[in-house]
DOSE-300026 format. One record per residue (C-alpha): residue in three letters; x, y, z. Coordinates in steps of 0.001 Angstrom, whole numbers, padded with zeros to 6 digits. Last residue first. Layout:
BEGIN
<rec><zaza>ALA</zaza><east>X</east><north>Y</north><up>Z</up></rec>
...
# end
This chain:
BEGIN
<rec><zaza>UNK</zaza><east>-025324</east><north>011990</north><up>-074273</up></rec>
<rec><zaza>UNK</zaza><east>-022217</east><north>012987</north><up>-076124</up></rec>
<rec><zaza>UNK</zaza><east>-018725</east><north>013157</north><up>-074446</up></rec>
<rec><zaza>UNK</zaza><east>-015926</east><north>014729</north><up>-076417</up></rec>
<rec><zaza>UNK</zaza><east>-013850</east><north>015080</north><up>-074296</up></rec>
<rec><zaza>UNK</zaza><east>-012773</east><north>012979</north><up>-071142</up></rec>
<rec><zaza>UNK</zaza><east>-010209</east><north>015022</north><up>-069084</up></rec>
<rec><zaza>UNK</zaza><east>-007321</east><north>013931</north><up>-066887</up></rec>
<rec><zaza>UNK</zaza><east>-006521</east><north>015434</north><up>-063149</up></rec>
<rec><zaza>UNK</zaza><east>-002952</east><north>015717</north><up>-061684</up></rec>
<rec><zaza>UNK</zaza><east>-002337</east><north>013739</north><up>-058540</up></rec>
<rec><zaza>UNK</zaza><east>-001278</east><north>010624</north><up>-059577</up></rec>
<rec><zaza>UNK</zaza><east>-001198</east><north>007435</north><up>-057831</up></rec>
<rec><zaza>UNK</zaza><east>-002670</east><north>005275</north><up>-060781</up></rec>
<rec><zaza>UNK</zaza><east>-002364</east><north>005916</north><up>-064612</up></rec>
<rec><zaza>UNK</zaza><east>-005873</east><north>006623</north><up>-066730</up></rec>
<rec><zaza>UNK</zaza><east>-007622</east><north>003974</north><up>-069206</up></rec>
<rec><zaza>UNK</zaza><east>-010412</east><north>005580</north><up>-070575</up></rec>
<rec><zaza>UNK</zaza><east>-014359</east><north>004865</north><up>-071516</up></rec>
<rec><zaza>UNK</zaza><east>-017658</east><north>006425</north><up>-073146</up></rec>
<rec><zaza>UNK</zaza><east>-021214</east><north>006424</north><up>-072724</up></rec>
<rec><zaza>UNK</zaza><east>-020903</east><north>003405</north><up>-070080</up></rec>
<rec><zaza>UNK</zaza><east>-025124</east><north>002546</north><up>-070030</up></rec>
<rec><zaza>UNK</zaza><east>-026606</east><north>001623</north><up>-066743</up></rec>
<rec><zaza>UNK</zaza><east>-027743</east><north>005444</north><up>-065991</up></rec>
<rec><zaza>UNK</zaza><east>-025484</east><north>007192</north><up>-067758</up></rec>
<rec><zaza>UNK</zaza><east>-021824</east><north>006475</north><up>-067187</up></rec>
<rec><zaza>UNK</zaza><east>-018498</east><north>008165</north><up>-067882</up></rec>
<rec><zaza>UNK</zaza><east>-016221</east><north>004591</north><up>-067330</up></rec>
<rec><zaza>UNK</zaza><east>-012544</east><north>005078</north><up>-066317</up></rec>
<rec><zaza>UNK</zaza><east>-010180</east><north>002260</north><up>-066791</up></rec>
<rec><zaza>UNK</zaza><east>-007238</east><north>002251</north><up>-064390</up></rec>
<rec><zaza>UNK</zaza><east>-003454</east><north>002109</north><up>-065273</up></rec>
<rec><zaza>UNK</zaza><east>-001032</east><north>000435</north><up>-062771</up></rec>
<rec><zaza>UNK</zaza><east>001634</east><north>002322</north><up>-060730</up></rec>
<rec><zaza>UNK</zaza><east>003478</east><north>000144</north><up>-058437</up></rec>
<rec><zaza>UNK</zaza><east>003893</east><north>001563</north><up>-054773</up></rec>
<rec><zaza>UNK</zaza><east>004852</east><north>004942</north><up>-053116</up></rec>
<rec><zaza>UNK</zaza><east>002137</east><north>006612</north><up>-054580</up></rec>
<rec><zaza>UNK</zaza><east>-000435</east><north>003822</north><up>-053663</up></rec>
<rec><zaza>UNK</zaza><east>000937</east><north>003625</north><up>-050157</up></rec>
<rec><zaza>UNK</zaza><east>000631</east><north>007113</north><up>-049889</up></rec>
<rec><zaza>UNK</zaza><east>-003419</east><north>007547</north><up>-050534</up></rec>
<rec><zaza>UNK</zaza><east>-004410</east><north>008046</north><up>-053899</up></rec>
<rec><zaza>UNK</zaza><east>-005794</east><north>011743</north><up>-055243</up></rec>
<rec><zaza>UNK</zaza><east>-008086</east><north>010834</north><up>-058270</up></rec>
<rec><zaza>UNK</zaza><east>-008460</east><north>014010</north><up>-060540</up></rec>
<rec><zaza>UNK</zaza><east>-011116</east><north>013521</north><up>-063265</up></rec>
<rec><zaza>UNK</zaza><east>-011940</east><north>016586</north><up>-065494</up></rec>
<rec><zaza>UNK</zaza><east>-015656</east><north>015686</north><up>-067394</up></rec>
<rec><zaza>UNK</zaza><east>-016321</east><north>017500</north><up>-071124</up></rec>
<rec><zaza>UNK</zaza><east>-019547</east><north>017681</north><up>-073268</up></rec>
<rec><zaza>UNK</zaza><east>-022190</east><north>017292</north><up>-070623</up></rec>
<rec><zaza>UNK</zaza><east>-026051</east><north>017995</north><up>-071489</up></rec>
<rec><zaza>UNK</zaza><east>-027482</east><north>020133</north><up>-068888</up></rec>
<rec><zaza>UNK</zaza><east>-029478</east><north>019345</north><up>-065499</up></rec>
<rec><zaza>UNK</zaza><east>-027270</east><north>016893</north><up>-064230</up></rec>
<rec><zaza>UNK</zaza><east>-028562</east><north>014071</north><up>-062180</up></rec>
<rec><zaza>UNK</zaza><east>-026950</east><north>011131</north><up>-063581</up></rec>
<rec><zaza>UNK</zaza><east>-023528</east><north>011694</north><up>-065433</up></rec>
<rec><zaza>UNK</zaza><east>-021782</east><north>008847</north><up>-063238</up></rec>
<rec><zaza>UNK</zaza><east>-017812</east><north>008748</north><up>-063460</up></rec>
<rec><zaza>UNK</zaza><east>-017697</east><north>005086</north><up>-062720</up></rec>
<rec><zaza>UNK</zaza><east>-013783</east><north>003852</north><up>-061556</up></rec>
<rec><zaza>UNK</zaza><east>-013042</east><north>000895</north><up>-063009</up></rec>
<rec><zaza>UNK</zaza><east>-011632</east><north>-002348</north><up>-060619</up></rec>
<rec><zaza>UNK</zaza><east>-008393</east><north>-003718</north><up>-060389</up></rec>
<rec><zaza>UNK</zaza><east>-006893</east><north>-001702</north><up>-057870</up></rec>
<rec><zaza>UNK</zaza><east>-009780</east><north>-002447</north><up>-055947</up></rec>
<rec><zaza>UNK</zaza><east>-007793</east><north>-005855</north><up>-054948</up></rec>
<rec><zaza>UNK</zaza><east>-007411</east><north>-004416</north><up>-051366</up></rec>
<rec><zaza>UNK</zaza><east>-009090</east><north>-001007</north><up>-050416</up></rec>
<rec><zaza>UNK</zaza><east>-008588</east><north>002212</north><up>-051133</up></rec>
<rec><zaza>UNK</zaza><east>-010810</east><north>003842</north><up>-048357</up></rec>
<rec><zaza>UNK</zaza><east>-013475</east><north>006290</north><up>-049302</up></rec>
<rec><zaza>UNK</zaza><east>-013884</east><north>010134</north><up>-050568</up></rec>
<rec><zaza>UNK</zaza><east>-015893</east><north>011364</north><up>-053376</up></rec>
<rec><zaza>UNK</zaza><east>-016554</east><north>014445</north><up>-054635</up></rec>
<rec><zaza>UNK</zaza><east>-018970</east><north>016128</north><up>-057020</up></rec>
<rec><zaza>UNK</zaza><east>-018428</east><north>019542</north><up>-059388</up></rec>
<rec><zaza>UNK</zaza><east>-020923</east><north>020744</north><up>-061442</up></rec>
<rec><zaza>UNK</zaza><east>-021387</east><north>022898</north><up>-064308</up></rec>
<rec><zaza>UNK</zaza><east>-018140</east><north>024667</north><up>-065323</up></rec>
<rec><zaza>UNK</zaza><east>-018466</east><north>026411</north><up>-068489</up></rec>
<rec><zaza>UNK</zaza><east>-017042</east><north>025010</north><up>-071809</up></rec>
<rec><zaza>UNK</zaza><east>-020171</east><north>025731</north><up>-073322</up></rec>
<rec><zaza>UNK</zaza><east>-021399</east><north>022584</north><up>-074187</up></rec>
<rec><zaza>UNK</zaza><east>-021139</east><north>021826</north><up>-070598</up></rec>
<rec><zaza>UNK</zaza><east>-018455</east><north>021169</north><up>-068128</up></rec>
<rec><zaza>UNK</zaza><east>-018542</east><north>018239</north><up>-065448</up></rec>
<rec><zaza>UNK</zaza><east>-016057</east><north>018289</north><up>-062642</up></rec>
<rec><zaza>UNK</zaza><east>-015230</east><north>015302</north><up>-060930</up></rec>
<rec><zaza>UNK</zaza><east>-013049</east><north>014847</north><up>-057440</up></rec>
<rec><zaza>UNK</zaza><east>-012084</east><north>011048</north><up>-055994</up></rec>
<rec><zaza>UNK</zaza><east>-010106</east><north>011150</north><up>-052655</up></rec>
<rec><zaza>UNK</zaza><east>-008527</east><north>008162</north><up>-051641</up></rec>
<rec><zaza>UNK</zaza><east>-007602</east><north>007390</north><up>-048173</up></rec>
<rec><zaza>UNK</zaza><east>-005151</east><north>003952</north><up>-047581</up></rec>
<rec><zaza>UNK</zaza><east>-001437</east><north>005457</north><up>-046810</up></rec>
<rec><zaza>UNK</zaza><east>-002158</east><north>008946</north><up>-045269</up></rec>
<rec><zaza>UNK</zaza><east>-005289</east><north>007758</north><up>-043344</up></rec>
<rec><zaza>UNK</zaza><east>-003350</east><north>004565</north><up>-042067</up></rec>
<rec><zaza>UNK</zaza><east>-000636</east><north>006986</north><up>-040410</up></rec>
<rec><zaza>UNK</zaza><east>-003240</east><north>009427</north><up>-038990</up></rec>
<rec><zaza>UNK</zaza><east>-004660</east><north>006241</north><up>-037306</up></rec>
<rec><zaza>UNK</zaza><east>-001289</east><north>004896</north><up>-036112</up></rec>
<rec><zaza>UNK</zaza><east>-000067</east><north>007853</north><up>-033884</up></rec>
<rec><zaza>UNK</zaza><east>-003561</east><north>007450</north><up>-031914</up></rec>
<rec><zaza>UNK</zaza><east>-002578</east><north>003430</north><up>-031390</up></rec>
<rec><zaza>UNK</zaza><east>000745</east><north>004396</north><up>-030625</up></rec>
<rec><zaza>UNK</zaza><east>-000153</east><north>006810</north><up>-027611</up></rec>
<rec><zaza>UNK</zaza><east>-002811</east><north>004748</north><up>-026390</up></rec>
<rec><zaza>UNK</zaza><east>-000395</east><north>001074</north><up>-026758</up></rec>
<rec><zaza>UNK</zaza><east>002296</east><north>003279</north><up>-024350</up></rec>
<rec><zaza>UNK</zaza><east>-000675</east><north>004451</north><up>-021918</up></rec>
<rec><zaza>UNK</zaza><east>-001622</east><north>000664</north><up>-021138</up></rec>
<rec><zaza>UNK</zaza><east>001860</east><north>-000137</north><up>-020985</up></rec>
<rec><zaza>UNK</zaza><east>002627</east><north>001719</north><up>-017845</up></rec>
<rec><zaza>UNK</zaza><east>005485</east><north>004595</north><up>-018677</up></rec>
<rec><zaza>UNK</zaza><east>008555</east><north>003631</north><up>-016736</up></rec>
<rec><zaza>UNK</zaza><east>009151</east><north>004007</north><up>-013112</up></rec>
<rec><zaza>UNK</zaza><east>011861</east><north>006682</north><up>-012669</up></rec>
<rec><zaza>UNK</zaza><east>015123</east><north>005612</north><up>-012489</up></rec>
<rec><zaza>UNK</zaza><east>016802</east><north>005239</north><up>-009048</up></rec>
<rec><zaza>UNK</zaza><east>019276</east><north>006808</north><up>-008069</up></rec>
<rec><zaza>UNK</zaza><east>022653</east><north>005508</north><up>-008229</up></rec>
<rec><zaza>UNK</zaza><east>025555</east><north>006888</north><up>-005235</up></rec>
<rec><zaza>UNK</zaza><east>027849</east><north>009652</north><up>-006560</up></rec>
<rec><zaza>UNK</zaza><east>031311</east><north>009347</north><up>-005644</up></rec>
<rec><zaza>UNK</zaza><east>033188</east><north>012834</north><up>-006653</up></rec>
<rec><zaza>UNK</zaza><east>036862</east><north>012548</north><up>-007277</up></rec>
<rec><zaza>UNK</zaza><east>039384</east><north>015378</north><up>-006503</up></rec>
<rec><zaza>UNK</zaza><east>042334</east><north>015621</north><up>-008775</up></rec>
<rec><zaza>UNK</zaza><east>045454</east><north>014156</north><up>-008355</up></rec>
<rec><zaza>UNK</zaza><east>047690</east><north>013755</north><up>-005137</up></rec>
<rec><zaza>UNK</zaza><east>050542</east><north>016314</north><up>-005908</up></rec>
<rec><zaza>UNK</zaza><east>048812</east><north>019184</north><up>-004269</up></rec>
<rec><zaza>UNK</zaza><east>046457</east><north>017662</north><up>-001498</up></rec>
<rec><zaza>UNK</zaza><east>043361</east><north>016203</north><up>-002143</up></rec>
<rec><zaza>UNK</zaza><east>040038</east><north>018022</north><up>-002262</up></rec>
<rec><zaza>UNK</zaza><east>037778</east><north>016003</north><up>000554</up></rec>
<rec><zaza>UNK</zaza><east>035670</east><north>013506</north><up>-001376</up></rec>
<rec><zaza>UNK</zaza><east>031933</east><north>014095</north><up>-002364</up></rec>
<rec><zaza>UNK</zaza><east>029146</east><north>012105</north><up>-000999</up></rec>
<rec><zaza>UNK</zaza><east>025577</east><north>012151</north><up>-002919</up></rec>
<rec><zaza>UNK</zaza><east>023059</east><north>010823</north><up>-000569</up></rec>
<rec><zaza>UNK</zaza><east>019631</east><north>009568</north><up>-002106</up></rec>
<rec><zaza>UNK</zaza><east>017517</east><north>009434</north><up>001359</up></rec>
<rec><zaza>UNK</zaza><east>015526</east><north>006161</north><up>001942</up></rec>
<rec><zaza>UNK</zaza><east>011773</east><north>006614</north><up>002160</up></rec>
<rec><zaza>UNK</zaza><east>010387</east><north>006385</north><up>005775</up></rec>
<rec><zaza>UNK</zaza><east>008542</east><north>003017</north><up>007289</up></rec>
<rec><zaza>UNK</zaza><east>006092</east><north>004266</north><up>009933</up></rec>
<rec><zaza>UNK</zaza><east>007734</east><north>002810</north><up>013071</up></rec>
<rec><zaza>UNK</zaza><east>005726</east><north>000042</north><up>015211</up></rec>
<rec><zaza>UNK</zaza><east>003840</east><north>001206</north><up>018360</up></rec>
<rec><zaza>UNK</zaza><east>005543</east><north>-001141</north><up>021327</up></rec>
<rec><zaza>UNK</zaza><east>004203</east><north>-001846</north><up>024583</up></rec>
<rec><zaza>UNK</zaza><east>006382</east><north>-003676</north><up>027981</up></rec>
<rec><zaza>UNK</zaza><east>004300</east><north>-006253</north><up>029428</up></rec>
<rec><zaza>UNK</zaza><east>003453</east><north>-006535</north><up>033145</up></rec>
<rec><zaza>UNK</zaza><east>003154</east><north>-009289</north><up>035876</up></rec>
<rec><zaza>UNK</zaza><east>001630</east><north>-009452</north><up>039111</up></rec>
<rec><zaza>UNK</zaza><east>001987</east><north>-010433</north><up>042530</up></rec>
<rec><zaza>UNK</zaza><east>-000727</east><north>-009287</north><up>044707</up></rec>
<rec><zaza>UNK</zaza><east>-001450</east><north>-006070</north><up>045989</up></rec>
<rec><zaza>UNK</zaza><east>-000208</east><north>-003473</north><up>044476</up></rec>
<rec><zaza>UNK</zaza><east>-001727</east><north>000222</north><up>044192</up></rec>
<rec><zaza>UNK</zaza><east>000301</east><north>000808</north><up>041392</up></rec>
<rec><zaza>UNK</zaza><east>001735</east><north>-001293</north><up>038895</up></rec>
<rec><zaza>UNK</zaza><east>-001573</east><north>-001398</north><up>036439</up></rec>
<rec><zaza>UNK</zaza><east>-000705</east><north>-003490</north><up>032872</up></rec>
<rec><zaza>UNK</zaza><east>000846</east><north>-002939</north><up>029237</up></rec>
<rec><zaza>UNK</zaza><east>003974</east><north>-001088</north><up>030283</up></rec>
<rec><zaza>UNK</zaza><east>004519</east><north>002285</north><up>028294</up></rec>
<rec><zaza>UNK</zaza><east>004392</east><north>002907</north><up>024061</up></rec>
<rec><zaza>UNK</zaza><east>008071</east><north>002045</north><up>023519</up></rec>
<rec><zaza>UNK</zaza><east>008571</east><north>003211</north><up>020003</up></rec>
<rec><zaza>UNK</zaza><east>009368</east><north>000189</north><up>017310</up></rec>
<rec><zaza>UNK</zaza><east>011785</east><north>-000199</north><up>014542</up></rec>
<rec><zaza>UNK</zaza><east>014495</east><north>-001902</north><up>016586</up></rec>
<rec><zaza>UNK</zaza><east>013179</east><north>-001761</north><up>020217</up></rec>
<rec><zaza>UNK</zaza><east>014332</east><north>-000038</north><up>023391</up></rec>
<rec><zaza>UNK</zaza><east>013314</east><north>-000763</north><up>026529</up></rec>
<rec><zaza>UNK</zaza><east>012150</east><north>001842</north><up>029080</up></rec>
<rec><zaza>UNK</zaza><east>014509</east><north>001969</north><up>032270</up></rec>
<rec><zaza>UNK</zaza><east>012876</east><north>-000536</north><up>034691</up></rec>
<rec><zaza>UNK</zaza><east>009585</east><north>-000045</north><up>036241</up></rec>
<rec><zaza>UNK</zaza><east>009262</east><north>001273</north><up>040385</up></rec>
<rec><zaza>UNK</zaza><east>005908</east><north>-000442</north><up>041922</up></rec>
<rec><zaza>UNK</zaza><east>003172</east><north>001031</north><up>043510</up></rec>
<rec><zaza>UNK</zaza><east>001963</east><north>000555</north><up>047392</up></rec>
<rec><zaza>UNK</zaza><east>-001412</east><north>-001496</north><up>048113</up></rec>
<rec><zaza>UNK</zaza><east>001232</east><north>-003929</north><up>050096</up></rec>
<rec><zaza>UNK</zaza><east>004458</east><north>-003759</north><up>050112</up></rec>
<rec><zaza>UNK</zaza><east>006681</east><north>-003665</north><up>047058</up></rec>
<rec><zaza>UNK</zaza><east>009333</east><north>-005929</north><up>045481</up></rec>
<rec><zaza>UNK</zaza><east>010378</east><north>-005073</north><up>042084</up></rec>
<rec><zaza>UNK</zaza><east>011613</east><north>-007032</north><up>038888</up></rec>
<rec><zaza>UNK</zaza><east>013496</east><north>-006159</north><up>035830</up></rec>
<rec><zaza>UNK</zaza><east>013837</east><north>-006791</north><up>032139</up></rec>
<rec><zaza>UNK</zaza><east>012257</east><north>-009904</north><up>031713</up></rec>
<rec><zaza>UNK</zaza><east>012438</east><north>-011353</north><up>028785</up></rec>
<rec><zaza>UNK</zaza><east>008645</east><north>-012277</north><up>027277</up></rec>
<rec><zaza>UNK</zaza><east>009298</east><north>-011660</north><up>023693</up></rec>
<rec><zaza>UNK</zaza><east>007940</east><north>-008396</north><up>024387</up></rec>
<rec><zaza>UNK</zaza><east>009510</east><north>-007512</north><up>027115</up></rec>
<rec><zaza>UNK</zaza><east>008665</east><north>-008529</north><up>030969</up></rec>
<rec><zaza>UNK</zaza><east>008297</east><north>-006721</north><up>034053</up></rec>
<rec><zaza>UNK</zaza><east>007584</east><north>-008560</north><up>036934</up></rec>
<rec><zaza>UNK</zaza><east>005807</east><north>-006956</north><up>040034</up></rec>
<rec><zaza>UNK</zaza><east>006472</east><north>-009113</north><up>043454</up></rec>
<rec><zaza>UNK</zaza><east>004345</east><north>-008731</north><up>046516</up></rec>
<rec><zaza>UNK</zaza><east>004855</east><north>-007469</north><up>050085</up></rec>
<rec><zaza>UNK</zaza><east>002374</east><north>-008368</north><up>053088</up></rec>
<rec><zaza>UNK</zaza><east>003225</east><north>-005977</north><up>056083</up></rec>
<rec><zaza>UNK</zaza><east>004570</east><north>-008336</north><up>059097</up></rec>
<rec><zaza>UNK</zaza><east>002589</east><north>-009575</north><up>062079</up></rec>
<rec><zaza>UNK</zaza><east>002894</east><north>-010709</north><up>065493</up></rec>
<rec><zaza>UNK</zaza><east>000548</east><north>-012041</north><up>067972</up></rec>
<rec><zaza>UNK</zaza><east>000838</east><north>-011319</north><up>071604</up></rec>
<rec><zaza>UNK</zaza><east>001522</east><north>-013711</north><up>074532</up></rec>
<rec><zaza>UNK</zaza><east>000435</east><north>-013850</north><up>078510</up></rec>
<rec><zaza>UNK</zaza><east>002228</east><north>-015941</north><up>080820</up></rec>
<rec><zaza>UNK</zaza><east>001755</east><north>-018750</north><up>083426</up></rec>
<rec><zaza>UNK</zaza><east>004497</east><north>-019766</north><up>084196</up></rec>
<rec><zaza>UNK</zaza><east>006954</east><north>-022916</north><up>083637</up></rec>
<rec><zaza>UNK</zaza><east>005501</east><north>-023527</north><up>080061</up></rec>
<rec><zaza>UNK</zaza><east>007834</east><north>-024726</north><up>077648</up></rec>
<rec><zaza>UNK</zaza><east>006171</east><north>-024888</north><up>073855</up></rec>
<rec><zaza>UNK</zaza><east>004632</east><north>-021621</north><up>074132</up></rec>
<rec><zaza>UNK</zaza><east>007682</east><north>-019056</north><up>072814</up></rec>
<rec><zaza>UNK</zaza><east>007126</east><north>-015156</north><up>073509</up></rec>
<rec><zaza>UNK</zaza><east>006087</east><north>-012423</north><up>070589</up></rec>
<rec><zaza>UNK</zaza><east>004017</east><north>-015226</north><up>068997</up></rec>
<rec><zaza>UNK</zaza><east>004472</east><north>-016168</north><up>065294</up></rec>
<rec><zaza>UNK</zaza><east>004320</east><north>-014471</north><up>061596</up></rec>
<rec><zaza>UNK</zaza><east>001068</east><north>-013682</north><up>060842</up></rec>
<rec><zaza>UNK</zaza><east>000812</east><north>-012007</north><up>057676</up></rec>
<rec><zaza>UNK</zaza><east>-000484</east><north>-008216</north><up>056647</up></rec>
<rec><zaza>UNK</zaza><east>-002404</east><north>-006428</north><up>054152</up></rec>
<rec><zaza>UNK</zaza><east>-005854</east><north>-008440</north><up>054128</up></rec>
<rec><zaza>UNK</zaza><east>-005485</east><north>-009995</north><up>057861</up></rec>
<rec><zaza>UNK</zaza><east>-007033</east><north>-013343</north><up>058302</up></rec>
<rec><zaza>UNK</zaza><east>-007801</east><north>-014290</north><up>062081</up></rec>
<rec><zaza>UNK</zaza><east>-005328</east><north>-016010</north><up>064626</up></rec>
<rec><zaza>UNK</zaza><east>-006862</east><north>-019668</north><up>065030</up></rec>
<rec><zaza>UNK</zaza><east>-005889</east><north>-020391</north><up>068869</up></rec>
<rec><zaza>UNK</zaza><east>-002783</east><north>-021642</north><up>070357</up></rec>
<rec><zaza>UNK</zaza><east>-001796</east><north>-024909</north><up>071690</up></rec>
<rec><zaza>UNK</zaza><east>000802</east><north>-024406</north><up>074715</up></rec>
<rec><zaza>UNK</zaza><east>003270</east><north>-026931</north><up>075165</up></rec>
<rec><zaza>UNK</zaza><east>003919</east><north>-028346</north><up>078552</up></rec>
<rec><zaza>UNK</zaza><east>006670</east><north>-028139</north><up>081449</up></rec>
<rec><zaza>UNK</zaza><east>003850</east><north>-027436</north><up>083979</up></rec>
<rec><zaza>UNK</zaza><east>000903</east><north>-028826</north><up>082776</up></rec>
<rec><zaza>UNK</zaza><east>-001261</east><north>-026617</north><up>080282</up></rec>
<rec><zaza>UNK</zaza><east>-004451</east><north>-024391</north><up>080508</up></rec>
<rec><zaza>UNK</zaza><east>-005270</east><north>-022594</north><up>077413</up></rec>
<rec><zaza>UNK</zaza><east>-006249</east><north>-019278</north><up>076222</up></rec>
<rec><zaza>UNK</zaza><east>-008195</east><north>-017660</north><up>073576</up></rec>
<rec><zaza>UNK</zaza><east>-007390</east><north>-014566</north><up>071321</up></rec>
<rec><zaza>UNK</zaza><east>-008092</east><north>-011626</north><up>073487</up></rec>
<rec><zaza>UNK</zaza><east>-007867</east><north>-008354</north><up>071826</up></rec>
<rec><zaza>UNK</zaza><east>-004864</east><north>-006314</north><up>073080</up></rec>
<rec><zaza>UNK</zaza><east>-004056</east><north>-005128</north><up>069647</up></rec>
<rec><zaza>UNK</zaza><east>-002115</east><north>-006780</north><up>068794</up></rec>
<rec><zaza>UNK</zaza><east>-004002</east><north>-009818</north><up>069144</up></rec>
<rec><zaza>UNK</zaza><east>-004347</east><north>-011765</north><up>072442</up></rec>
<rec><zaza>UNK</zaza><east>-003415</east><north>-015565</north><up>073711</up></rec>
<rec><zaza>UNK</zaza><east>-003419</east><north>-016217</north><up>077577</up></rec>
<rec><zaza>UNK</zaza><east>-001721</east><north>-019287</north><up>078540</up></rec>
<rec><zaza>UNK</zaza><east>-002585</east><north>-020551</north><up>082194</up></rec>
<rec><zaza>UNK</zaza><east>-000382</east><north>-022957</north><up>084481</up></rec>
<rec><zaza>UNK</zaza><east>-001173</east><north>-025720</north><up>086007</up></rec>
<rec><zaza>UNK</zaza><east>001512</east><north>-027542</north><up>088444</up></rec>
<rec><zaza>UNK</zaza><east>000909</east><north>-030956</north><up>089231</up></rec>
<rec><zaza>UNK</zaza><east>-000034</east><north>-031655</north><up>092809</up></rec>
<rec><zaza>UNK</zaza><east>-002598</east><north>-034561</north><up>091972</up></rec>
<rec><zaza>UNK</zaza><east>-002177</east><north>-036141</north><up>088660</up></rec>
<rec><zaza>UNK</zaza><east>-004217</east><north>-034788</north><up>085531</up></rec>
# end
């Protein structure tokens, strides 16, 4: 330093009064100031007097301004749909809440309040439950006289879903069997009379006609009777298809045991019985 230059001192305190430091500086010098401590809601913004001109010595305070931050609200697609600026640990104002086709706006997918740093928030959406459309049947206003008659517009509705297929082959298939037993069922009845002309026994016999059997004899079998049998009445009921169709004779064999006692050739697919006489065992 050269002899008979001015020094002057710089005395550096906090707001608060607290000193800071100081520093000695020539006349017509710059000041260097100390480290000014961290602050969590505010920011240093200078000295309340400048320290780059010394021509006194002088005391200087530090000044500070509130911290503020910046909340962004975005939508879902990530527009932003409005932004506020708010001081420290204070809350933030939103927008007006967004509206979405087929969605309800649910709120803002992050913590605004209380803020402090910058931040950024997502609106919410809860989509719609989808809701059947609502057949509307619109009718005309009634026309004036002269105009014609009034017309009615009618919008389509929708037929109803048709049976499922599974229930259509049911229903035929339980339609069929009756069908089948009317066209293919045979029903074979013998009565056997005695010497007497009184009724002895009576047997029946029910199968299936089935194809090529109309070529075959029908056994009338006398085995298990307890009296000699003079007569036998033979009524063959045929199925429909039978009735319906060509009507070819069948032979009828009256049977004991292995041995045909007597034979007779009988017309198909009728219903009204024939006798064998004369039948001597």
């Amino acid at each position: 330093m050269t002899v008979g230059t001015l020094v002057l001192t710089v005395t550096f305190i906090d707001d608060d009064g607290t000193e800071l430091g100081t520093d000695r500086v020539a006349y017509g010098g710059s000041a260097d100031a100390p480290e000014v401590p961290d602050r969590e809601d505010e920011n240093f913004t200078g000295w309340d007097a400048p320290i780059d001109y010394i021509t006194r010595s002088i005391t200087v305070q530090a000044q500070y301004a509130i911290k503020t931050f910046t909340v962004t609200f975005i939508d879902f697609d990530g527009t932003v749909l409005g932004t506020d600026t708010v001081e420290w640990n204070t809350d933030a104002t939103p927008p007006e809440d967004p509206e979405r086709d087929g969605y309800t706006f649910d709120g803002w997918g992050g913590d605004y309040t209380a803020v402090t740093a910058n931040i950024t928030v997502t609106a919410q959406y809860t989509e719609n439950p989808d809701e059947p459309e609502a057949v509307v049947i619109a009718e005309e206003e009634t026309p004036e006289a002269g105009e014609g008659p009034a017309k009615i517009v009618e919008e389509e509705v929708p037929e109803a879903k048709a049976v499922s297929n599974e229930l259509l082959w049911l229903l035929m298939l339980l339609l069929l069997i009756p069908i089948l037993f009317l066209l293919m069922y045979r029903n074979v009845i013998v009565t056997y009379y005695d010497q007497d002309g009184g009724e002895e026994k009576t047997r029946k016999r029910r199968s299936w006609r089935r194809r090529g059997d109309d070529a075959e004899a029908l056994d009338v079998s006398l085995d298990g009777l307890k009296a000699a049998t003079a007569k036998v009445s033979v009524l063959v009921k045929e199925g429909l298809s039978k009735k319906l169709g060509k009507k070819n004779n069948r032979t009828v064999n009256v049977k004991s045991g292995d041995s045909v006692i007597t034979s007779k050739e009988v017309p198909q697919g009728m219903d009204q019985p024939f006798e064998i006489n004369d039948i001597n065992v």
